[in-house]
C-alpha positions in Angstrom: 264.3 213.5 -185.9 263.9 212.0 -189.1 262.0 211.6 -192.4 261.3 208.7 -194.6 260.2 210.8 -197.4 263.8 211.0 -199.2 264.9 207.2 -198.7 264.7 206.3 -202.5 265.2 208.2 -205.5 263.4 211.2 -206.9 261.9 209.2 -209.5 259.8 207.4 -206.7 258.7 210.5 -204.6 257.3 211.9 -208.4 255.0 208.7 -208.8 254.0 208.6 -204.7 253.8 212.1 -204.7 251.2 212.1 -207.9 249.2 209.5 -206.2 249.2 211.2 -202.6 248.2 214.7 -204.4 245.8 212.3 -206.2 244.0 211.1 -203.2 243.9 214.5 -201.9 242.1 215.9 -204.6 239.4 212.8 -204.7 238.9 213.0 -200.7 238.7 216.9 -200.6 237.9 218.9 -203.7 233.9 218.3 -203.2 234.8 220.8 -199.7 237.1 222.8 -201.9 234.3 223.9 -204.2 232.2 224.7 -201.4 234.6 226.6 -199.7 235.6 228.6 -202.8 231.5 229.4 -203.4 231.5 230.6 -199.9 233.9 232.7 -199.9 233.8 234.4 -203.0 229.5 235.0 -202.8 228.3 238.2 -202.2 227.5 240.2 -199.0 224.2 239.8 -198.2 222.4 243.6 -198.3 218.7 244.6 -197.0 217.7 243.6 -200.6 219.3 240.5 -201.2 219.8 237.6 -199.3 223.2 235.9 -199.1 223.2 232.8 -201.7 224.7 230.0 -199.0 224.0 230.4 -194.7 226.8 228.0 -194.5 228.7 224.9 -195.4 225.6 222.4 -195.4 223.8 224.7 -197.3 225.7 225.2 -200.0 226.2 221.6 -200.3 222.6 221.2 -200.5 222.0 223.7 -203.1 224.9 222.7 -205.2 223.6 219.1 -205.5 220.3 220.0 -205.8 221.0 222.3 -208.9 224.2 221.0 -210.4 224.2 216.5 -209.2 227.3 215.4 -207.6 229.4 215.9 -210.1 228.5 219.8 -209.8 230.9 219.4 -206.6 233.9 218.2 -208.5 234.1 221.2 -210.7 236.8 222.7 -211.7 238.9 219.4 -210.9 240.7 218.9 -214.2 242.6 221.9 -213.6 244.5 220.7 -210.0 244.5 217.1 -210.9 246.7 218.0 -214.4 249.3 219.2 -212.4 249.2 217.2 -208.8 251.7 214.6 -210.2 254.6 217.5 -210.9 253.1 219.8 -208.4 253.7 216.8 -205.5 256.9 215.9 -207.4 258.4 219.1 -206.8 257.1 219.9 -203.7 258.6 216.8 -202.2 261.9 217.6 -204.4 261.9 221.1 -202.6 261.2 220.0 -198.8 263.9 217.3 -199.7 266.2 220.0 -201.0 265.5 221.9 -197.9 266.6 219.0 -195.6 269.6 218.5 -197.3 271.4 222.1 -197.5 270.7 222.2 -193.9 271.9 218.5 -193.5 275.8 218.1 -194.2 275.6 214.5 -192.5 272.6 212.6 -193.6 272.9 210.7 -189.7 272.8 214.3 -188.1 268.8 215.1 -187.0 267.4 217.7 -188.1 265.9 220.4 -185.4 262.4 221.1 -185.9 262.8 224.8 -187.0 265.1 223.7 -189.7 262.2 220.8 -190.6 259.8 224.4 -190.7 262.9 226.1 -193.3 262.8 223.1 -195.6 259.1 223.1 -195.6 258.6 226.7 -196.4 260.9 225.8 -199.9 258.6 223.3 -200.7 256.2 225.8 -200.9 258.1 228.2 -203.0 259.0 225.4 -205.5 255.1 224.4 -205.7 254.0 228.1 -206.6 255.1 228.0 -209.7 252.3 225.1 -211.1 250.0 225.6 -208.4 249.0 229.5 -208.9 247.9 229.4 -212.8 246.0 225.8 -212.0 244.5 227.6 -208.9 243.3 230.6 -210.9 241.5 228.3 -213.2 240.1 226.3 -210.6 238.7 229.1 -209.0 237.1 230.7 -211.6 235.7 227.3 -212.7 234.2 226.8 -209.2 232.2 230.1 -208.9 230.8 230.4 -212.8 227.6 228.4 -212.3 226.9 230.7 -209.2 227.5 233.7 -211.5 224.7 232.7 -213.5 226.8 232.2 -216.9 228.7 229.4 -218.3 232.0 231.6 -219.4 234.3 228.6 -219.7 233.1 225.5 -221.1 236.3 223.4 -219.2 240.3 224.1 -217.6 241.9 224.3 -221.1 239.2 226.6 -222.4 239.8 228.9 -219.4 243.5 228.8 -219.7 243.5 229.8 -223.4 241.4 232.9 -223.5 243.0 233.9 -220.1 246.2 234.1 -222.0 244.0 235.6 -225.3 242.4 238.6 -223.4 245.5 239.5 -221.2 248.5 237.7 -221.8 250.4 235.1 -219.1 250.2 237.6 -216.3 246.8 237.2 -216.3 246.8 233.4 -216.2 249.2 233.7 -213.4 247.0 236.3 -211.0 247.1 235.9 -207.4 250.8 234.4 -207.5 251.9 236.7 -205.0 249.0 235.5 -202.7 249.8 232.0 -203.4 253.2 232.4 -202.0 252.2 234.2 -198.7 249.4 231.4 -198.1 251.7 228.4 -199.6 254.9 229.2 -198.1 254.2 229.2 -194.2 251.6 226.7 -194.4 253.7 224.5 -196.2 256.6 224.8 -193.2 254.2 223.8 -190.2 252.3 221.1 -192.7 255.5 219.0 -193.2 256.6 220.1 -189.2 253.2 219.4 -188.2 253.4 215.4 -190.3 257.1 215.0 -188.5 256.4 215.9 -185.6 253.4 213.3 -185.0 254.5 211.0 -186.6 258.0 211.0 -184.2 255.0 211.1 -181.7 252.9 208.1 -182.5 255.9 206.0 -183.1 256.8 203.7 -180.3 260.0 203.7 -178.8 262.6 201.4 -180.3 260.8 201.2 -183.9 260.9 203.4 -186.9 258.9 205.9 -188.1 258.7 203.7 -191.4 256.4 201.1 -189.2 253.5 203.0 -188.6 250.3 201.7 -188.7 247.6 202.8 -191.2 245.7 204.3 -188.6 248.6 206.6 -187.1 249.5 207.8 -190.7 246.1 209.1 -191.4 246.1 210.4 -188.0 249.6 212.8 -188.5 248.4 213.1 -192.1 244.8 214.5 -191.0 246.6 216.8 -188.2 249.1 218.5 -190.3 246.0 219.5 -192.9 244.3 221.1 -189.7 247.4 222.8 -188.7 248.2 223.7 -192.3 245.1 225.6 -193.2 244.9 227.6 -189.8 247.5 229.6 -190.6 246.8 229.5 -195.0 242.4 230.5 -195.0 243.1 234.3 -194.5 245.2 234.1 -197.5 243.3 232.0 -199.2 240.3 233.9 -198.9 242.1 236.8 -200.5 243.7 234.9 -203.4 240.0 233.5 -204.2 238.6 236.4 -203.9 241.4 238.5 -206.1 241.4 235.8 -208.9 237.8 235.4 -209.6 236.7 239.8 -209.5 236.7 241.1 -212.9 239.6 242.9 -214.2 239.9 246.2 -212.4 237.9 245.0 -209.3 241.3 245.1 -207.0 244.5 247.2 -207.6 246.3 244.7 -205.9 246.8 242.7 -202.5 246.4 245.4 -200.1 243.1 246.9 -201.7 241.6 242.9 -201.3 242.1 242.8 -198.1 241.1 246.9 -197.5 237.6 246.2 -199.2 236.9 242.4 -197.8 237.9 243.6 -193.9 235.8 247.1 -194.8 232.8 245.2 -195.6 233.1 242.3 -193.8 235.4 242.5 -190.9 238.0 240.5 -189.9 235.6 237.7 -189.9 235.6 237.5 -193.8 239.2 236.1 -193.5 238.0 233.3 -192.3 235.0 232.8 -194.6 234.4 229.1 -195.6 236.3 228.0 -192.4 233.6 224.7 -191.5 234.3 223.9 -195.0 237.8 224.2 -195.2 238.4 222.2 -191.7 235.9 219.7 -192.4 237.6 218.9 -195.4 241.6 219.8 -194.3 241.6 216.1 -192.3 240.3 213.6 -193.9 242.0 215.1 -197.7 245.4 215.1 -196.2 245.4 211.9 -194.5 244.1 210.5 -197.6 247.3 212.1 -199.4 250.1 211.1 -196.8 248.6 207.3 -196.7 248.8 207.6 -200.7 251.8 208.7 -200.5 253.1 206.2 -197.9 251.9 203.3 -199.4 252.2 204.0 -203.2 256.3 204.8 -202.0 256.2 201.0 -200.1 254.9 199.7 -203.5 257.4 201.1 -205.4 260.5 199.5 -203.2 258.6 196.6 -203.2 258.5 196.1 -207.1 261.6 197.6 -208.0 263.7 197.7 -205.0 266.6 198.4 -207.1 265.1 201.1 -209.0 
C-alpha cells in the first residue's frame, strides 16, 4: 500500500495542505458551530427548557437570530492557522511513513499507516488547541447572552491578559486524546479506500473526482466516531468559567453525572452530517491543488 501524499516536496503539501484545510473549513464550520452550541448548552431542568431540541433547530434559531453569517462564527480563528496546521500535519503523517519506511518501494502495513497518522496528530496539537479554544468560546458567546469578545485576536489577547499562555492553551491535553487516534484511523481510513476504489492495474494517483470525495467523506465519518466523546469534553472544558472543572476527569465526572453516557455524544447529527461532505471537500482540495502545483512548476 501506498500514498501519493509525499511525491513532491514539503513546500507543495504546505500550499495543498492550506487549501484542503481551507475547503474544510468553508464546507463544514456552519455544522461545527452548531455542534459546538449543542454541546456546550445547558441541561434542560423542570424550569427551563433546553435552548436547541437538535441539530435542525439550532440551525433554525441561529439564522433566524444571528443571518448566515451567525453560522460562520468564530472562523477567523481555524482559518488563521489551517495553512501551517495542514502543513504540518501532512509533514508529521509523512515523517511517520518514513521512520517506519527504510525503502521508499517497501509498503507500508496498515497498522504502521495508523502509527504515522497518530504523529500527525501530535504535530497538529500544537496550533490547533489555542485556535480551538478561541473558536469555541467565539461559538457559544451570543448564546451566553453577552458579546465578551468582539473577534479571534481580541479573545486571544485578554486570554493571555487575565491568565497568562496556559490559559490560551486550555484543553490541550484533551486535544491530544481526541486528535491523536482520530488522526491514525482518518489517514488509515483515506488509504485504505482509496487502495479500494482504485482499479486493478492503475494508480491510486488516477482516481476519479467522485472516488476521492468518496474516501475523503469516509475517513471524516470514521475519524469523528472515535474523536466526539473527546470532543465534547474539550468544548465543554474550554468554554466553563475559570474554576468550573479541576481538570479532565472532573469534565467527564460532572457531564456523565448529569447527563449519562449519552452526553458524550452530544451534537452527534451535527457532527456526522457535517464530517462527509467537509472532509471530502478537504482531500479533493488537497488532491487537486497538489496536481496544480506539478503542473505549474513540475520542477519545483
Amino acid at each position: 500500500l501506498s500514498s501519493t501524499y509525499f511525491t513532491s516536496n514539503y513546500e507543495k503539501n504546505f500550499i495543498a495542505g492550506g487549501v484542503g484545510g481551507a475547503c474544510l473549513l468553508f464546507a463544514g464550520h456552519p455544522l461545527d458551530t452548531i455542534k459546538v452550541r449543542l454541546q456546550t448548552q445547558p441541561r434542560g431542568t423542570c424550569n427551563q427548557y433546553v435552548l436547541y431540541s437538535g441539530a435542525y433547530d439550532c440551525f433554525r434559531k441561529t439564522v433566524s437570530k444571528e443571518g448566515v453569517l451567525g453560522l460562520y462564527k468564530g472562523m477567523a480563528a481555524p482559518l488563521a492557522g489551517v495553512a501551517p496546521m495542514m502543513a504540518i500535519s501532512f509533514f508529521g503523517y509523512g515523517l511517520g511513513k518514513q521512520l517506519q519506511q527504510p525503502d521508499p518501494n517497501t509498503p507500508l502495513s496498515y497498522s504502521q499507516i495508523y502509527l504515522a497518522g497518530m504523529l500527525a496528530g501530535v504535530f497538529t496539537t500544537v496550533i490547533v488547541a489555542p485556535g480551538e479554544r478561541i473558536k469555541c468560546l467565539l461559538q457559544v458567546q451570543s448564546t451566553a447572552g453577552q458579546l465578551k469578545y468582539t473577534g479571534p485576536m481580541d479573545c486571544a489577547v485578554r486570554l493571555y491578559k487575565e491568565q497568562g499562555i496556559r490559559s490560551v492553551y486550555k484543553g490541550t491535553v484533551l486535544t491530544l486524546i481526541r486528535d491523536v487516534p482520530s488522526n491514525g484511523l482518518y489517514f488509515l481510513t483515506y488509504e485504505y479506500v482509496k487502495n479500494l476504489l482504485t482499479p486493478e492495474g492503475q494508480s491510486m494517483n488516477q482516481l476519479s473526482t467522485p472516488r476521492i470525495l468518496l474516501a475523503g467523506g469516509t475517513a471524516g465519518i470514521f475519524n469523528w466516531v472515535i474523536a466526539l466523546p473527546p470532543d465534547v469534553l474539550k468544548s465543554n472544558f474550554q468554554t466553563a468559567a475559570e474554576g468550573r472543572y479541576s481538570g479532565l476527569w472532573d469534565v467527564l465526572r460532572q457531564l456523565v453525572q448529569e447527563e449519562g453516557m449519552r452526553g458524550l455524544y452530544k451534537g452527534f447529527n451535527a457532527v456526522m452530517l457535517r464530517a462527509f461532505p467537509a472532509n471530502a471537500a478537504c482531500f479533493l482540495g488537497f488532491e487537486v491543488a497538489l496536481k496544480l502545483l506539478n503542473w505549474l512548476a513540475p520542477d519545483w
